[in-house]
GUMARPA-405755 format. One record per residue: x, y, z of N, C-alpha, C, O in turn; residue in one letter; residue number from 1. Coordinates in steps of 0.02 Angstrom, whole numbers. Example, Ala and Ser with C-alpha at 12.3 -4.5 7.8 and 13.67 -1.06 7.14 Angstrom:
<recs>
<rec <660 -284 390> <615 -225 390> <660 -165 390> <712 -166 423> a 1>
<rec <642 -112 354> <684 -53 357> <645 2 394> <670 57 402> s 2>
</recs>
This chain:
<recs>
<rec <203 -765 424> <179 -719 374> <235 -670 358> <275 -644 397> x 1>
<rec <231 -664 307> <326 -627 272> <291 -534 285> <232 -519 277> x 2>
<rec <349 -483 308> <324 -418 307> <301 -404 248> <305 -444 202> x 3>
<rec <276 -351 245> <257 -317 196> <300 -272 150> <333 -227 175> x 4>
<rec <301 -283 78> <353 -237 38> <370 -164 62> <319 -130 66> x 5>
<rec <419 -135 78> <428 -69 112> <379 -16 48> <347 -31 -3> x 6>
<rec <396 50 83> <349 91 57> <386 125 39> <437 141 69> x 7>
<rec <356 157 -52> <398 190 -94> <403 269 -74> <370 291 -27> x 8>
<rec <438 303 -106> <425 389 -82> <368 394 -112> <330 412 -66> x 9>
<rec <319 387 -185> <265 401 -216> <216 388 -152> <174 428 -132> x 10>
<rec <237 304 -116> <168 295 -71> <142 317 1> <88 311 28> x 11>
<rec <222 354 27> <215 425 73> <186 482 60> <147 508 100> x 12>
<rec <207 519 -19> <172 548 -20> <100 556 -41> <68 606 -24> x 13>
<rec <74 510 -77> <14 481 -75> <-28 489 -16> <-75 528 -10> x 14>
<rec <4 430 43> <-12 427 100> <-24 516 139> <-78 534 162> x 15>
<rec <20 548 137> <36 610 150> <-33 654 115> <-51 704 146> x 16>
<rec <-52 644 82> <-102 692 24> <-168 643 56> <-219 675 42> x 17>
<rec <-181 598 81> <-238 577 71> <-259 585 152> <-318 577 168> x 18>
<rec <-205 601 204> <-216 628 254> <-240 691 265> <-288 707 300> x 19>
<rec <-197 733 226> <-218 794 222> <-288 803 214> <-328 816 259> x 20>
<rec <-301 794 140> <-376 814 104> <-424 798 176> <-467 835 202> x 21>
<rec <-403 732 199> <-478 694 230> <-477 732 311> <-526 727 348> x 22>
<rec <-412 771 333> <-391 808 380> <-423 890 399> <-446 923 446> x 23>
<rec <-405 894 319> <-425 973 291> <-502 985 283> <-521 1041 264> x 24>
<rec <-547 932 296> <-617 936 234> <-673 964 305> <-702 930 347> x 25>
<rec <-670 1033 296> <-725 1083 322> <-802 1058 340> <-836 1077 387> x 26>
<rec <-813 1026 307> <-890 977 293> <-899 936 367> <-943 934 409> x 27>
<rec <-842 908 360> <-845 849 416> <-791 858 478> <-795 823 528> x 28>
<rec <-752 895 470> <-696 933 524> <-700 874 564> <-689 816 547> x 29>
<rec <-718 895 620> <-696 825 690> <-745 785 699> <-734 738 736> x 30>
<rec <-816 791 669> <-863 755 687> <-862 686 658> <-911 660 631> x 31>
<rec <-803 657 665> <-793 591 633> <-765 569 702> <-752 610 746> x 32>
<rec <-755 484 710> <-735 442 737> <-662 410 710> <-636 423 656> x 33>
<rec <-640 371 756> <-551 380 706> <-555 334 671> <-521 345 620> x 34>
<rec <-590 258 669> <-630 221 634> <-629 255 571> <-583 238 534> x 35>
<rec <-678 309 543> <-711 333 503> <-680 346 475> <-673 317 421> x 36>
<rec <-635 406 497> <-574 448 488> <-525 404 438> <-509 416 380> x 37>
<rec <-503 340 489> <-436 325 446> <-489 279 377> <-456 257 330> x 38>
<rec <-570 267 374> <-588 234 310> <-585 279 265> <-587 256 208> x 39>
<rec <-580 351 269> <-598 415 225> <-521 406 204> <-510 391 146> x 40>
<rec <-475 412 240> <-419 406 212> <-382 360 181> <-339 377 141> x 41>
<rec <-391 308 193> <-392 237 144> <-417 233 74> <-389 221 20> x 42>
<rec <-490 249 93> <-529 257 32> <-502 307 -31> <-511 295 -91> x 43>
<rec <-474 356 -7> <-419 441 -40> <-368 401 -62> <-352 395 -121> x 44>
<rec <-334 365 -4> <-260 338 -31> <-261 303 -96> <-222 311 -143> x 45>
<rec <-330 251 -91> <-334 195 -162> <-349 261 -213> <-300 279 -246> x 46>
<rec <-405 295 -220> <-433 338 -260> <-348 371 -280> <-322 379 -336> x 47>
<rec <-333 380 -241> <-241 417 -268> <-200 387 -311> <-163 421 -347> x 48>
<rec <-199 319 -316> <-138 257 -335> <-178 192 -360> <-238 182 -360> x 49>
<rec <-116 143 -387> <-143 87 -419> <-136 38 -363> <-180 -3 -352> x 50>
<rec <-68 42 -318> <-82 -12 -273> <-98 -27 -200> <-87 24 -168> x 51>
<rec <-115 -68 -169> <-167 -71 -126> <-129 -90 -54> <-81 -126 -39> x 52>
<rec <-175 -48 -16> <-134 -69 38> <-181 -56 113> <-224 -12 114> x 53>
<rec <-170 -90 161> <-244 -99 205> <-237 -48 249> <-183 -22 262> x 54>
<rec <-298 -31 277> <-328 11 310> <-251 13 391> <-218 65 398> x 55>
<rec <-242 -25 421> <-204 -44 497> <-141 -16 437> <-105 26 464> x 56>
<rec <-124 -29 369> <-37 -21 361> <-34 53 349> <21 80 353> x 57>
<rec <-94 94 331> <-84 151 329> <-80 168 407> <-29 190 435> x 58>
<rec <-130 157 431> <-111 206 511> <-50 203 544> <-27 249 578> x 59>
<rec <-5 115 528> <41 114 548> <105 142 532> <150 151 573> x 60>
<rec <106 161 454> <154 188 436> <149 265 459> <204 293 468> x 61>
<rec <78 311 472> <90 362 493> <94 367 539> <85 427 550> x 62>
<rec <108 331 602> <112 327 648> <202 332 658> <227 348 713> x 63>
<rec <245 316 594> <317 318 589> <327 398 612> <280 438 609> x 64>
<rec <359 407 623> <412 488 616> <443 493 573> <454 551 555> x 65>
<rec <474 434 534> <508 478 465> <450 456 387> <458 421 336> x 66>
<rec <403 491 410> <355 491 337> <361 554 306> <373 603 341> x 67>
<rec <354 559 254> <392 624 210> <336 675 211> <286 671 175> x 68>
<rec <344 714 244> <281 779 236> <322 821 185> <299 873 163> x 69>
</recs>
């Protein structure tokens, strides 16, 4: 299975913004599961952008150290 196309600066910070919001949101603070958590942020990321990208490649990429805050 060939990697996956690298990730643009738009889809860091994308990625970056859709952490936040779903990080930041008062309503639901910690009473989420990380399950939940990273679907809220998936779900933000698409709602953000046109292209698509799965639930495991976001956690993995924030899981990098050089993602652009």
């Amino acid at each position: 299975m060939p990697n996956a196309a690298p990730w643009s600066h738009e889809e860091d910070i994308r990625l970056c913004r859709a952490y936040t919001n779903i990080s930041e949101d008062d309503c639901i603070s910690t009473d989420q599961d990380v399950t939940h958590f990273w679907d809220r942020i998936h779900q933000t990321y698409t709602q953000l952008g046109e292209d698509y990208k799965k639930n495991k490649g976001l956690q993995s990429r924030w899981s990098l150290p050089d993602v652009a805050l």
